[in-house]
DRENDO-1510 file (C-alpha; in Angstrom, 1 decimal, always signed):
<recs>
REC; n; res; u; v; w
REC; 1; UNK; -37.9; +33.4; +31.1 .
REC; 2; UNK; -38.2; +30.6; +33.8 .
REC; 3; UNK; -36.7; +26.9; +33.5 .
REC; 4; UNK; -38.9; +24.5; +32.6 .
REC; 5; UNK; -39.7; +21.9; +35.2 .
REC; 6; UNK; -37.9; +18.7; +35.4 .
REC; 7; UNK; -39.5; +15.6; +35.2 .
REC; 8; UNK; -38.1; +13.5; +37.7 .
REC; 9; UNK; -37.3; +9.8; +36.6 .
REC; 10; UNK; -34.0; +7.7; +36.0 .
REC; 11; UNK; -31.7; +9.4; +32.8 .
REC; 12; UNK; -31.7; +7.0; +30.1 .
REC; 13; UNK; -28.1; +7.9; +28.8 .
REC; 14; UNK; -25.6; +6.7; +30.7 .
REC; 15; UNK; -23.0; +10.3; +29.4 .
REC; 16; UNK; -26.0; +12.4; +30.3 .
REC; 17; UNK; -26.4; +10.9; +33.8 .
REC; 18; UNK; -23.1; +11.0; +34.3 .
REC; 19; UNK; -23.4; +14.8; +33.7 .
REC; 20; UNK; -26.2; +14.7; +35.7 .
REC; 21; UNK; -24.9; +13.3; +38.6 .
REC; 22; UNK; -21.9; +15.4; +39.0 .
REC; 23; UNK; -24.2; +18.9; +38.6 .
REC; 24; UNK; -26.1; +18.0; +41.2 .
REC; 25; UNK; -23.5; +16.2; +43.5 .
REC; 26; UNK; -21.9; +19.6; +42.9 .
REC; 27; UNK; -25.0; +21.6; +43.9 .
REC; 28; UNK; -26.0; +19.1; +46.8 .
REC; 29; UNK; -22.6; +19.6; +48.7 .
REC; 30; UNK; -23.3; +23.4; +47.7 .
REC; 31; UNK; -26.3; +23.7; +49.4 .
REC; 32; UNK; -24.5; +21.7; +52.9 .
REC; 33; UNK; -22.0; +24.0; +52.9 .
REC; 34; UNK; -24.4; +27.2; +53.1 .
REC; 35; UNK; -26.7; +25.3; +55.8 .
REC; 36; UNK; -23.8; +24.4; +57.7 .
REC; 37; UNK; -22.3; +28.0; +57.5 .
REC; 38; UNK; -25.8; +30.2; +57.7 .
REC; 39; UNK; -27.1; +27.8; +60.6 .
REC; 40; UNK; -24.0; +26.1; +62.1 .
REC; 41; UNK; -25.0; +22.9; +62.1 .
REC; 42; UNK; -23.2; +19.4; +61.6 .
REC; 43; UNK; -23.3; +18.0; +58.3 .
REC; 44; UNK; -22.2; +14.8; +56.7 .
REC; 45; UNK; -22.8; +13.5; +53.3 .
REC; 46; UNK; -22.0; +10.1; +51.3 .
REC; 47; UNK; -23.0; +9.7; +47.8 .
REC; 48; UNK; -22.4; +7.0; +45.7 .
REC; 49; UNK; -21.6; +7.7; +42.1 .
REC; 50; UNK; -23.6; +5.4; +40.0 .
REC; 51; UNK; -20.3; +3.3; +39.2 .
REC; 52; UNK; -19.8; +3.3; +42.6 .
REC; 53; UNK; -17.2; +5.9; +43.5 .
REC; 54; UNK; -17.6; +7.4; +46.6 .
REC; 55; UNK; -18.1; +11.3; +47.4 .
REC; 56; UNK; -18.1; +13.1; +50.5 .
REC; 57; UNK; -19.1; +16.5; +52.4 .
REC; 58; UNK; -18.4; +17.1; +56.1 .
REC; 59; UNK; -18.6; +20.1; +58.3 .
REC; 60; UNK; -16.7; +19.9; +60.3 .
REC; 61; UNK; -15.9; +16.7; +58.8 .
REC; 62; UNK; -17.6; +13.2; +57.8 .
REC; 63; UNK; -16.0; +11.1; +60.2 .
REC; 64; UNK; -16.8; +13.5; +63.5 .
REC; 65; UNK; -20.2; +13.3; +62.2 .
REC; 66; UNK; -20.6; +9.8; +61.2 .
REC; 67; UNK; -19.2; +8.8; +65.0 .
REC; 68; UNK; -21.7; +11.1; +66.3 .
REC; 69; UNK; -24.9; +9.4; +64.2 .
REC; 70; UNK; -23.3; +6.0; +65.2 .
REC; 71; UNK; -23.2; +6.9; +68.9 .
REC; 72; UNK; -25.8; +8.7; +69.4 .
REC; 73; UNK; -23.8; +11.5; +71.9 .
REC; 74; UNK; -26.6; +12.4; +74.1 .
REC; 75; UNK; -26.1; +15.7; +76.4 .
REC; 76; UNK; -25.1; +14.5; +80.2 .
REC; 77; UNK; -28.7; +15.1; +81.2 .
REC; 78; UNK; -30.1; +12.3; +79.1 .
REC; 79; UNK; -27.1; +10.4; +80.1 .
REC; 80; UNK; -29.3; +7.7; +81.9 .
REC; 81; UNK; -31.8; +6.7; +78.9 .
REC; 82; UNK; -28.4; +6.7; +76.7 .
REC; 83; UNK; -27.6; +3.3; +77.7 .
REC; 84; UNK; -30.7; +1.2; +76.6 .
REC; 85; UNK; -30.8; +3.3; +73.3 .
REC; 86; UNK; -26.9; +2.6; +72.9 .
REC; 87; UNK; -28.0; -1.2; +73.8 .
REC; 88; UNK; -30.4; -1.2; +71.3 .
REC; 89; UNK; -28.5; +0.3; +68.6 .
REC; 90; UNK; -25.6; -2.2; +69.1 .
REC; 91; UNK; -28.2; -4.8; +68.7 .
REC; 92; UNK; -29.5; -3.4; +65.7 .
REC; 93; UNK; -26.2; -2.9; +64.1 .
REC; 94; UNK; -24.8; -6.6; +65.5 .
REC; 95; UNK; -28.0; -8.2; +63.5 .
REC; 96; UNK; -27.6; -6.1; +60.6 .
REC; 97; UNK; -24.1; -7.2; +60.4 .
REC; 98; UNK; -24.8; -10.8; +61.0 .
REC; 99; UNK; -27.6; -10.5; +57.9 .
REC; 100; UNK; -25.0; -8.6; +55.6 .
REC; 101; UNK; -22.2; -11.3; +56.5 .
REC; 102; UNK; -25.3; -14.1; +55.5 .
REC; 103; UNK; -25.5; -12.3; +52.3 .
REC; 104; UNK; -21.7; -12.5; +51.5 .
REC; 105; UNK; -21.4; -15.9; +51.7 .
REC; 106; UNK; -24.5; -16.4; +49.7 .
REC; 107; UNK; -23.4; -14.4; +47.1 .
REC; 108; UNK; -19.4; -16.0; +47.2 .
REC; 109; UNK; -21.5; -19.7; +47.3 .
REC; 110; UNK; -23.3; -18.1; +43.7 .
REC; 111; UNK; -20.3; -16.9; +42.4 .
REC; 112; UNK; -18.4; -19.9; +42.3 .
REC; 113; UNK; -21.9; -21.7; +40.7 .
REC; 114; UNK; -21.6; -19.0; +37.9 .
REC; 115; UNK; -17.8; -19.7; +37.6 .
REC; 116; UNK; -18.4; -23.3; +37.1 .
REC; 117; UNK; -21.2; -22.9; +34.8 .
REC; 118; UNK; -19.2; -20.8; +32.9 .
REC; 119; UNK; -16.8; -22.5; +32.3 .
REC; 120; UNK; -18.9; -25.8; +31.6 .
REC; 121; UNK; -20.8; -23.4; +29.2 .
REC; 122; UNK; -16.9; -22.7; +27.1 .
REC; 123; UNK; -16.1; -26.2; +27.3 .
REC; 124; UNK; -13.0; -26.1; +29.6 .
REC; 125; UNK; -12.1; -28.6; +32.2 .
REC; 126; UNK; -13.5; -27.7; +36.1 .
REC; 127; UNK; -10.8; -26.4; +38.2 .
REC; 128; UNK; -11.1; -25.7; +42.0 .
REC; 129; UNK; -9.1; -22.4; +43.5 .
REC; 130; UNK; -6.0; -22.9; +44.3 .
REC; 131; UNK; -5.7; -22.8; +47.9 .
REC; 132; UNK; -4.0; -19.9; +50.3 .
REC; 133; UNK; -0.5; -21.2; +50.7 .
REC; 134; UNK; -0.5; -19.2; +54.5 .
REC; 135; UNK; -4.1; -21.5; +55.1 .
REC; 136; UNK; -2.1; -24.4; +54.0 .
REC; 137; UNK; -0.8; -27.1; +57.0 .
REC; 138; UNK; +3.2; -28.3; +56.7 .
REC; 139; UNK; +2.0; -31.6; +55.6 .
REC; 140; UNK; +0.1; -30.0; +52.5 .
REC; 141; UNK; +2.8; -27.6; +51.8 .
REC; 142; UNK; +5.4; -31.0; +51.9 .
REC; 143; UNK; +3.2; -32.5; +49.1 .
REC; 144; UNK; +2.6; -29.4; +47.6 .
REC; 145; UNK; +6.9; -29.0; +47.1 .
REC; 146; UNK; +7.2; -32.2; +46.4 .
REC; 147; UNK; +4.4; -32.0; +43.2 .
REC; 148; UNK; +5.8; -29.1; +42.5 .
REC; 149; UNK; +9.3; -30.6; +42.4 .
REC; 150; UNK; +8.0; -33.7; +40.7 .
REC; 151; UNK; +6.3; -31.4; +37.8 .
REC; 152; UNK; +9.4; -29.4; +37.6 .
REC; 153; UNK; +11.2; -32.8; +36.7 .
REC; 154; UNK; +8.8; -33.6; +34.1 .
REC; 155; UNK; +9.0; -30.1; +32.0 .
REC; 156; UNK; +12.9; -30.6; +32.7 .
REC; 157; UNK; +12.4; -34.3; +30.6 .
REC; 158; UNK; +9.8; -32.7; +27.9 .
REC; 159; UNK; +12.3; -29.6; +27.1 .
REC; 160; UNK; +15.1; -32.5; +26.7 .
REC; 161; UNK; +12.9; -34.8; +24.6 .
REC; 162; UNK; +11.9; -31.3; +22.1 .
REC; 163; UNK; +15.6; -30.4; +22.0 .
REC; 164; UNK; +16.4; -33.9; +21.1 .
REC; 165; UNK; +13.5; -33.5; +18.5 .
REC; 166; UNK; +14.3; -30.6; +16.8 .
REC; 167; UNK; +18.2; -31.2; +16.8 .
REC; 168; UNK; +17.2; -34.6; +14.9 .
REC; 169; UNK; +14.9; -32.4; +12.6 .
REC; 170; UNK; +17.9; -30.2; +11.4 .
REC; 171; UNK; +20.2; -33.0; +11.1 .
REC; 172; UNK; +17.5; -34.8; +8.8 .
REC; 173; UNK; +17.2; -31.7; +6.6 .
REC; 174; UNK; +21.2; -30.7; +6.3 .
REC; 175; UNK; +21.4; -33.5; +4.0 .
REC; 176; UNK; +19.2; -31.9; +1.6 .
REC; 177; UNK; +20.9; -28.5; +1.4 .
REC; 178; UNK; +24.0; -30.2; +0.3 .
REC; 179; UNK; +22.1; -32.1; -2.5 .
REC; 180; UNK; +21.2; -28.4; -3.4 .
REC; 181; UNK; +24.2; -26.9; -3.2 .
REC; 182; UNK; +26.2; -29.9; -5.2 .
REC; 183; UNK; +23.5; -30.0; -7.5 .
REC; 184; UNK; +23.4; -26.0; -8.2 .
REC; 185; UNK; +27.4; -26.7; -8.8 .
REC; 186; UNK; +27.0; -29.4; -11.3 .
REC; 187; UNK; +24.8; -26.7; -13.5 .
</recs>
């Protein structure tokens, strides 16, 4: 009896594309190790689990081959047209960085809109990052130490002043545990 044929489209359940995904991850790397062995050839693979772990295959290993892809090693006979396609790839790869770098900040810039809106949403009051202390310049980190020093005082004077308050609070209530104890006598 054959297997039925597998219609192929995204697995709604997230445990049974889990399963999914590692069975065939598992038979994928299987296959590149028989090419690579039967043929001899170079193979690298990357996969990205669908939460975003990373797996790889390499014969002889993924980072020979990845240099090799990124490089483009061209036999010495071919070594003069190596150059502009080198050129070229550099400029390819230069742009595609420049783009992906474009992207970053576009997405930090929305992140901190969603952060504020979030918080607007909950009610709480608008707060900025607090800034890298190694970005900071010696004046800033003076006033920083001195608000800091400043603040320090003031927690100092509000721990005093609550002392104060709850020393006053037992003294004002010691008066009526005597009553109780002179009037449990007199019974």
């Amino acid at each position: 009896m054959g297997r039925r044929k597998i219609e192929m489209k995204m697995v709604k359940d997230s445990s049974s594309r889990q399963v999914t995904f590692s069975k065939r991850r598992t038979g994928l790397f299987k296959k590149a190790n028989e090419l690579a062995t039967l043929c001899g050839a170079e193979i690298g693979l990357i996969v990205f689990s669908p939460g975003g772990k990373p797996f790889s295959f390499g014969h002889p290993n993924v980072e020979s081959i990845a240099d090799r892809f990124l490089n483009q090693e061209v036999s010495k006979s071919k070594a003069g047209s190596s150059n502009s396609k080198n050129d070229e790839t550099v400029e390819r790869l230069s742009q595609q960085l420049d783009d992906l770098n474009k992207k970053l900040e576009a997405e930090k810039k929305r992140g901190h809109m969603l952060d504020k809106a979030i918080l607007k949403a909950k009610g709480l009051p608008l707060k900025s990052k607090a800034p890298n202390v190694r970005e900071l310049s010696q004046a800033d980190l003076q006033k920083m130490k001195e608000s800091l020093e400043q603040l320090r005082e003031k927690v100092k004077a509000r721990a005093c002043e609550m002392e104060a308050s709850s020393s006053l609070l037992l003294l004002a209530n010691e008066p009526d545990v005597e009553t109780d104890r002179t009037v449990a006598k007199n019974e």
